[in-house]
Backbone as a printed PyTorch tensor [residue, N CA C, xyz], in Angstrom:
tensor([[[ 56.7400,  61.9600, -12.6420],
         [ 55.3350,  61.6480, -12.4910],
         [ 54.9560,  61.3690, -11.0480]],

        [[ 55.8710,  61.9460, -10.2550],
         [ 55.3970,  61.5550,  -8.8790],
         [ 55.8240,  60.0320,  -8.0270]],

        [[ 55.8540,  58.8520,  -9.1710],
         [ 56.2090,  57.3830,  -8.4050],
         [ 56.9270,  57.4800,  -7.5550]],

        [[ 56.8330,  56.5270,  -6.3510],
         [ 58.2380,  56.3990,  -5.8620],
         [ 58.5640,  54.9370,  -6.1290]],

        [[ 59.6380,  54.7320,  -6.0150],
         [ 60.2480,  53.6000,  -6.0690],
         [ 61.0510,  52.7280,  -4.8520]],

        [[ 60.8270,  51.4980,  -4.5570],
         [ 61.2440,  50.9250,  -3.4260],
         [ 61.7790,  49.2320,  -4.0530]],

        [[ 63.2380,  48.6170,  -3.9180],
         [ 63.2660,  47.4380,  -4.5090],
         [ 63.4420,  46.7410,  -3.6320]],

        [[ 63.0000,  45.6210,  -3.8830],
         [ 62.8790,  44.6540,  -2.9150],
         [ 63.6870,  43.4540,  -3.6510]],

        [[ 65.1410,  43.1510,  -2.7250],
         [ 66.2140,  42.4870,  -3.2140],
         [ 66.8440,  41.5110,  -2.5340]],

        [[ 67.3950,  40.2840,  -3.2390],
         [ 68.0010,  39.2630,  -2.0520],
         [ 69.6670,  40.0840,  -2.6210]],

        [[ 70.0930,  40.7560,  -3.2730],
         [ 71.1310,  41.1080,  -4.1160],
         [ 71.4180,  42.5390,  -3.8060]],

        [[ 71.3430,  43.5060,  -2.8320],
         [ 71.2750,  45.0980,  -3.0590],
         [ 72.8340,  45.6090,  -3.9430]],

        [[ 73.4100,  45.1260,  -4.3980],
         [ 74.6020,  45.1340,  -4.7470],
         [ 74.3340,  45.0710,  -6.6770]],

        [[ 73.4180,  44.3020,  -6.4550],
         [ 72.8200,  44.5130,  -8.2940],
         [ 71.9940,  45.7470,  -8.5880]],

        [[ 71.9530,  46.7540,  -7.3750],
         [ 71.3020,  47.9410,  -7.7790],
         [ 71.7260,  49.0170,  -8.6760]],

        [[ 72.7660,  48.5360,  -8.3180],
         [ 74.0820,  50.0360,  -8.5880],
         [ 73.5740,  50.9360,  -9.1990]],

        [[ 73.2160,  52.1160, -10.7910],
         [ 73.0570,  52.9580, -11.0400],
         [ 71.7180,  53.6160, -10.7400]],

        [[ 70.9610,  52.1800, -10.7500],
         [ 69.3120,  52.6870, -10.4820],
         [ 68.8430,  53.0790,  -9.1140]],

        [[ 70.3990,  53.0060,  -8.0530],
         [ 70.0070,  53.2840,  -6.7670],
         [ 69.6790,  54.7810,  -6.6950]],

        [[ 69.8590,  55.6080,  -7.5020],
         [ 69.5900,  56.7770,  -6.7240],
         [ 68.2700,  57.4530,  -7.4070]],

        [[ 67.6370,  56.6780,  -8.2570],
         [ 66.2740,  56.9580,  -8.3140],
         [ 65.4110,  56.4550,  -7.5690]],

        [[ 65.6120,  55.5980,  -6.1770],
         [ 65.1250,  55.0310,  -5.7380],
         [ 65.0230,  55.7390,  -4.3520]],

        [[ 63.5880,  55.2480,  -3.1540],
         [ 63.8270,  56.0380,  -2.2100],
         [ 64.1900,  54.8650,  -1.1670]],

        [[ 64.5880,  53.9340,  -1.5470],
         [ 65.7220,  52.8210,  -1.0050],
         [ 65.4860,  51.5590,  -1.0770]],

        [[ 65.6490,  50.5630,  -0.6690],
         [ 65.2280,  49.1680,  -0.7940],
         [ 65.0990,  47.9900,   0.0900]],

        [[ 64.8300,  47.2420,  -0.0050],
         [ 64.4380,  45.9470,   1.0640],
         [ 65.4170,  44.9040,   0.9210]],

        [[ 65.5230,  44.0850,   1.8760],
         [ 66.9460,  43.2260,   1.5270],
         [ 66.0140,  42.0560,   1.8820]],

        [[ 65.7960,  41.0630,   1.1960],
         [ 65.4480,  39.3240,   1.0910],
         [ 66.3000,  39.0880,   1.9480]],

        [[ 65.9470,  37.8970,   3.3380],
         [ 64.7370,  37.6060,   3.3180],
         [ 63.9570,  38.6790,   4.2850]],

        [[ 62.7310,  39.2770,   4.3320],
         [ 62.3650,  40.7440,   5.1930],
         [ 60.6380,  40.3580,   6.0560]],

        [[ 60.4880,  40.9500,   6.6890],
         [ 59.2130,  40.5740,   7.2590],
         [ 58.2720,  41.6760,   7.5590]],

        [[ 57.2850,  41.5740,   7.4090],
         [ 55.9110,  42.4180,   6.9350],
         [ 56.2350,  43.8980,   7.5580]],

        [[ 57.2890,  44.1560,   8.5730],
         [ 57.1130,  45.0040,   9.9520],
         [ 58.4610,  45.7690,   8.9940]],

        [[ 59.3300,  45.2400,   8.0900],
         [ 60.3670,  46.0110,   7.1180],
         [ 59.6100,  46.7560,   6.2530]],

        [[ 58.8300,  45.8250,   5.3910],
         [ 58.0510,  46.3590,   4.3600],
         [ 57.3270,  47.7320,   4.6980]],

        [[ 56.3160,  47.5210,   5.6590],
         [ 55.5270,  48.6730,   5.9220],
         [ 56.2260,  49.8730,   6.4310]],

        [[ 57.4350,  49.9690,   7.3320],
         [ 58.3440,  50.7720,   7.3080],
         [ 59.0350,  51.7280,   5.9100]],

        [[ 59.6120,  50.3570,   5.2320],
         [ 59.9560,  51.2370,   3.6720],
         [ 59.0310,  51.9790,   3.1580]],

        [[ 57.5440,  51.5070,   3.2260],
         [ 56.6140,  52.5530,   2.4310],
         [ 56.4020,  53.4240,   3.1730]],

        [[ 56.0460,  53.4030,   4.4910],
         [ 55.5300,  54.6800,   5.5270],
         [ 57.0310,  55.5660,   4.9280]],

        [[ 58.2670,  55.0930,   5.2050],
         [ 59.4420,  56.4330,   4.8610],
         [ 58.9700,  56.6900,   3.4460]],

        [[ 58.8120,  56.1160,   2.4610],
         [ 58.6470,  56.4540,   1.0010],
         [ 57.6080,  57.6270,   1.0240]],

        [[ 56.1360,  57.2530,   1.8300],
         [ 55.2740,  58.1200,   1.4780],
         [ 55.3990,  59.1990,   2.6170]],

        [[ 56.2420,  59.1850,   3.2510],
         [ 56.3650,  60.6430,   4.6050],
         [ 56.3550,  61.9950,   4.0580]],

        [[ 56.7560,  62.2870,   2.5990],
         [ 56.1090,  63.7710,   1.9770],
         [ 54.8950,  63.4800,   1.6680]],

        [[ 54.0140,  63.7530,   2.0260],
         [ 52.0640,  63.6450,   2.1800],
         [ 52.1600,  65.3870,   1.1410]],

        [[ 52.9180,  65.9200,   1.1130],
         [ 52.4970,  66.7530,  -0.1500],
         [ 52.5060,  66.3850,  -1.2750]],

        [[ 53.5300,  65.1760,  -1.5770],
         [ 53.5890,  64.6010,  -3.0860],
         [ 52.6460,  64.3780,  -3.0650]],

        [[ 52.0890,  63.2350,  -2.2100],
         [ 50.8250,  61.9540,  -2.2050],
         [ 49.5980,  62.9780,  -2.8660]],

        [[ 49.5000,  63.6780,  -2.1170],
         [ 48.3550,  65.3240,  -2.1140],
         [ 48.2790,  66.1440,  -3.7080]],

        [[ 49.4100,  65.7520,  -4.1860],
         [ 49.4790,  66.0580,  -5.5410],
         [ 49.2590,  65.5360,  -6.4950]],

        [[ 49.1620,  64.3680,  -6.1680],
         [ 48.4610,  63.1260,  -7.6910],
         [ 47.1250,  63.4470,  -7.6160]],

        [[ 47.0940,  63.6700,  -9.1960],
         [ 45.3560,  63.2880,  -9.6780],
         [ 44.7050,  61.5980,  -8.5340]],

        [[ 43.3710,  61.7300,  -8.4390],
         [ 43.0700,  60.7740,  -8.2840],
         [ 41.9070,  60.1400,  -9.5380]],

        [[ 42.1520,  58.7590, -10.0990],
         [ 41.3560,  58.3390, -11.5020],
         [ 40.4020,  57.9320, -10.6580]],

        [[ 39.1810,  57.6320, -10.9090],
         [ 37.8020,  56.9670, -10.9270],
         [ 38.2400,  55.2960, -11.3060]],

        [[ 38.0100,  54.4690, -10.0160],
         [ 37.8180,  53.0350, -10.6900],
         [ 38.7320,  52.2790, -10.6710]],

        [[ 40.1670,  53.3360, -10.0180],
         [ 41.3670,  52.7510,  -9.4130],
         [ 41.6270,  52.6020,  -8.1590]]])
């Protein structure tokens, strides 16, 4: 369906199988300048993004 996925963890070691559906994760404790990094790499294919419907009202 397009999601991406990003976890945000004090634990990256409790990821194990679900890591590779993921397009990576954040390690506790992290600061605003990590975060926005993980999503800018998450959303860097702008063709996915380009491919979602957009709903009315969301």
């Amino acid at each position: 369906h397009g999601a991406k996925i990003l976890f945000v963890t004090a634990n990256p070691e409790q990821i194990g199988d679900a890591a590779h559906i993921a397009e990576g994760f954040v390690s506790k404790p992290f600061n605003r300048a990590a975060i926005i990094r993980a999503i800018a790499s998450a959303c860097a294919d702008e063709s996915a993004l380009n491919a979602l419907p957009v709903q009315a009202g969301i």
